[in-house]
N, C-alpha and C positions, 0 to 999 in steps of 0.2 A: 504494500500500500504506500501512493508515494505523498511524501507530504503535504501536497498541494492538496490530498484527496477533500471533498466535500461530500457533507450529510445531514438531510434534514427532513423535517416533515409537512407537505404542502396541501392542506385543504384545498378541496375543488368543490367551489360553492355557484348557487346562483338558482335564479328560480325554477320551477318545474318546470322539465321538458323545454331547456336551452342546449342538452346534449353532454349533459356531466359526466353521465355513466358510462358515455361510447367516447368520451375526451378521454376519461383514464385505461379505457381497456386498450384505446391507441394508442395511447401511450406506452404502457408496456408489454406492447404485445399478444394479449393473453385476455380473452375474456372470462373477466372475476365478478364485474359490476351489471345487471339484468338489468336489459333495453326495453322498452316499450314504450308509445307513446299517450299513453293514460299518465295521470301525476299520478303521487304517491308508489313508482315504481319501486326508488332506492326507498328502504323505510329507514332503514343502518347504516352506521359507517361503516364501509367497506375500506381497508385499505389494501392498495396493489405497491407492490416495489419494483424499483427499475436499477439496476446497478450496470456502468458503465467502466470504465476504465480509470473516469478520475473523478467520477461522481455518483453518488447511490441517493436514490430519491423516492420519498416513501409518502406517498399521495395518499391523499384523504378523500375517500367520494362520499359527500354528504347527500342526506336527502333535501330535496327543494325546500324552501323554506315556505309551511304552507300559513296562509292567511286568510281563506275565503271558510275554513270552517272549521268550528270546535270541539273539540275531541280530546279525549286521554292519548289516542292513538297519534294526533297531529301534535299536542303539543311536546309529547316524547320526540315526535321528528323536530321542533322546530329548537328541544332541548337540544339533539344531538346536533343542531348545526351550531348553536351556538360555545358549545362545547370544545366544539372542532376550533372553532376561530379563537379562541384563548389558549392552545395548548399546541399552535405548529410555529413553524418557524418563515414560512410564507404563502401568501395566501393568490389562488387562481377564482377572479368571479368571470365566470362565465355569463355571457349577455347573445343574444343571436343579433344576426347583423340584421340589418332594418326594421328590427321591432325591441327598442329599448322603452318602457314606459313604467309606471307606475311600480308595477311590479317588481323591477330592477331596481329603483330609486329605496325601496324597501330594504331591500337588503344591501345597497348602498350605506345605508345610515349604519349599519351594524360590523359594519367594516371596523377594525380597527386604525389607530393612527399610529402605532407604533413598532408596526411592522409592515415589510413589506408588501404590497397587492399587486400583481399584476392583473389587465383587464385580457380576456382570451372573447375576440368577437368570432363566435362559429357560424358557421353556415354560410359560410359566403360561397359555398357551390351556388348555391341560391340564388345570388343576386346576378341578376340579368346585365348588370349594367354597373362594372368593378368600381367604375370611378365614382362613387357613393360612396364610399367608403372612405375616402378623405374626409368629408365632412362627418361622418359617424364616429367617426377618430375622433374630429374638432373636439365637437361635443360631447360625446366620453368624456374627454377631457374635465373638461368644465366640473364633471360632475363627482369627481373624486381626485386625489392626487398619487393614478397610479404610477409605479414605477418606468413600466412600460403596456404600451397594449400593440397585442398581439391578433390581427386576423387570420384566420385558420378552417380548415376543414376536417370536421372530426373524424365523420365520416370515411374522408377520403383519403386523410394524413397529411394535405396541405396545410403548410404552418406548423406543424408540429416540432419539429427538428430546433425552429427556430423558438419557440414557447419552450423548449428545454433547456436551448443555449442562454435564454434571458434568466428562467428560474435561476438556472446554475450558479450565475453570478451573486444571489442574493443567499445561496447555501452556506451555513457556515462551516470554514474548516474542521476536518472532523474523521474519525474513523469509521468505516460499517457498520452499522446494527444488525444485519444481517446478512446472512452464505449468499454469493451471487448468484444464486441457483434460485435462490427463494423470491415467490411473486408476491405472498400475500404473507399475514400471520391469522387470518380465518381458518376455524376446521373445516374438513371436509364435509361434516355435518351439515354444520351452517351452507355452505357452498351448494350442497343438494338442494337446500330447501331453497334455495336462492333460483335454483337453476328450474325446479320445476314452477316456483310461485309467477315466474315468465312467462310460462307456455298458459297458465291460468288469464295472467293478464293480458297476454296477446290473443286468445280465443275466444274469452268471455264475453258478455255483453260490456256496455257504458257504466252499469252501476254497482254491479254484481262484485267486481275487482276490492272494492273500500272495504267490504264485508268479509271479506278473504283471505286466510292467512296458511302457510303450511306448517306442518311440526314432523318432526321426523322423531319417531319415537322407537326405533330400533335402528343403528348403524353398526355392521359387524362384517370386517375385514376376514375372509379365507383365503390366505396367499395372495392372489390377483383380484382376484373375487371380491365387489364389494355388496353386501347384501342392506338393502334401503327398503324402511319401512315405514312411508309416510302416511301422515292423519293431515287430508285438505281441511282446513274448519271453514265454517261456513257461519252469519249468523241469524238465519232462517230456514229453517226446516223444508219451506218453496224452493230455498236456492240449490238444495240437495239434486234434485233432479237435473234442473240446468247445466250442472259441474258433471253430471255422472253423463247425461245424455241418453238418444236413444239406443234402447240395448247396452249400452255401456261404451257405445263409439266413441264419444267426443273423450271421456275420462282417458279409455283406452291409448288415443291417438296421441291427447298431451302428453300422458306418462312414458308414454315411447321416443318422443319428439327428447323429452326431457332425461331419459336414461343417454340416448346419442349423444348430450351436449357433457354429459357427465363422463360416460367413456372418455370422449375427448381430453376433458381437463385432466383427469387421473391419473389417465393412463392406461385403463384396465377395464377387463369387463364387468357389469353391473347388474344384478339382479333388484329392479323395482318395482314395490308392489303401493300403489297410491287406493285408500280408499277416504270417502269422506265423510265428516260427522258436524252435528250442530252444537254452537257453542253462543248461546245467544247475546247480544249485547259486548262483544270481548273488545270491540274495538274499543268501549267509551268504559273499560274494567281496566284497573292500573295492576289487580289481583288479574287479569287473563294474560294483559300483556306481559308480565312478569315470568308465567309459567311458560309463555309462548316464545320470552327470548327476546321480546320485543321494548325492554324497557334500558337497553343498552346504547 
């Protein structure tokens, strides 16, 4: 390790569905953090690590910070964003390029001032017409005193190189925290329930997703072998049907969709058995979210 090396921890904040969770999986190559475009996808902080040759960077993917409604379950998320931004050593808010408003200016104010923020404008696959993008700089500007702001495509991985080269500067000197081999410090546990709660939210209907949560209530390694044994909860006894589907198709299809994306990350092959149960009210219980892992 040479002694220039750099290490630190960098929150990725910003409102729902600006692309925070597909910014850090491109980040490090590897996806850790579940996509979808319904809010409340991240509910946890997720971290992923990225270790280079003279710099290890150990990113924080927060959940959006939500405001439009009250809940046990949202204020735990808007706990753990806050959380996040007192406890890294610099901070990425994410904004989409041509739609900065209100909702941004929200989590602007909670910025800190005593470290630094870079601004990350994504989506500019998006915009039809790059040269916009000067003035959304402008004005960014204006409206916090980031270090630098960074346009990019999360998506696509444009920008990104260079959003590591600006972070890097603001790391402080420092040895590894962790094997360069290592992406995350989440269990694999966690990580299943991560990866099938995805295919729930990308399949389900508009409302069904908020009521939703998984528990995996048996995880048991045989050699390669990983055997998963998930409870979906649901918190209506009507939404039982919807998740399970006809004949059992729709349950079937996610839990298959969501064993693939697990073999994947593993390494290995996996034995998944998803059934689901009603748990009424756990979203707005600080006693449900607790047993469910969600008050982290």
């Amino acid at each position: 390790m040479n002694a220039e090396f750099r290490t630190g921890t960098l929150a990725i904040v910003g409102r729902p569905n600006v692309g925070k969770s597909t910014l850090m999986n491109r980040l490090i190559g590897q996806k850790l953090s579940i996509v979808s475009r319904k809010p409340q996808t991240t509910r946890q902080r997720v971290t992923g690590i990225l270790t280079t040759t003279d710099c290890q960077y150990i990113f924080v993917d927060t959940p959006g910070f939500q405001t439009r409604h009250d809940s046990a379950l949202n204020r735990v998320m808007n706990r753990n964003v806050t959380q996040a931004l007192a406890a890294v050593d610099v901070i990425i808010c994410v904004v989409e390029a041509g739609r900065i408003g209100a909702a941004d200016r929200s989590i602007f104010k909670l910025l800190p001032r005593d470290r630094p923020v870079l601004a990350a404008i994504n989506k500019i696959d998006r915009l039809s017409d790059k040269s916009a993008l000067l003035p959304a700089i402008a004005t960014l500007a204006t409206e916090f005193d980031f270090v630098d702001i960074v346009p990019l495509s999360a998506a696509h991985g444009e920008g990104t190189a260079a959003l590591l080269a600006c972070a890097a500067k603001q790391l402080p000197l420092a040895p590894a925290q962790f094997d360069a081999d290592e992406i995350t410090d989440r269990s694999e546990r966690f990580l299943a329930a991560e990866l099938l709660r995805e295919k729930l939210f990308r399949n389900l209907g508009e409302e069904l997703p908020y009521g939703i949560a998984v528990e995996i209530e048996r995880f048991v390694q045989e050699g390669q072998l990983r055997r998963i044994f998930a409870a979906i909860v649901v918190d209506k006894a009507a939404h039982k049907a919807m998740v399970i589907g006809a004949k059992g198709e729709k349950l079937k299809r996610m839990s298959t969709d969501a064993r693939v994306d697990m073999e994947k990350l593993f390494g290995g092959p996996v034995y998944l058995e998803a059934w689901v149960k009603v748990k009424s009210g756990w979203a707005d219980s600080e006693r449900a979210l607790k047993s469910l892992g969600l008050d982290q």
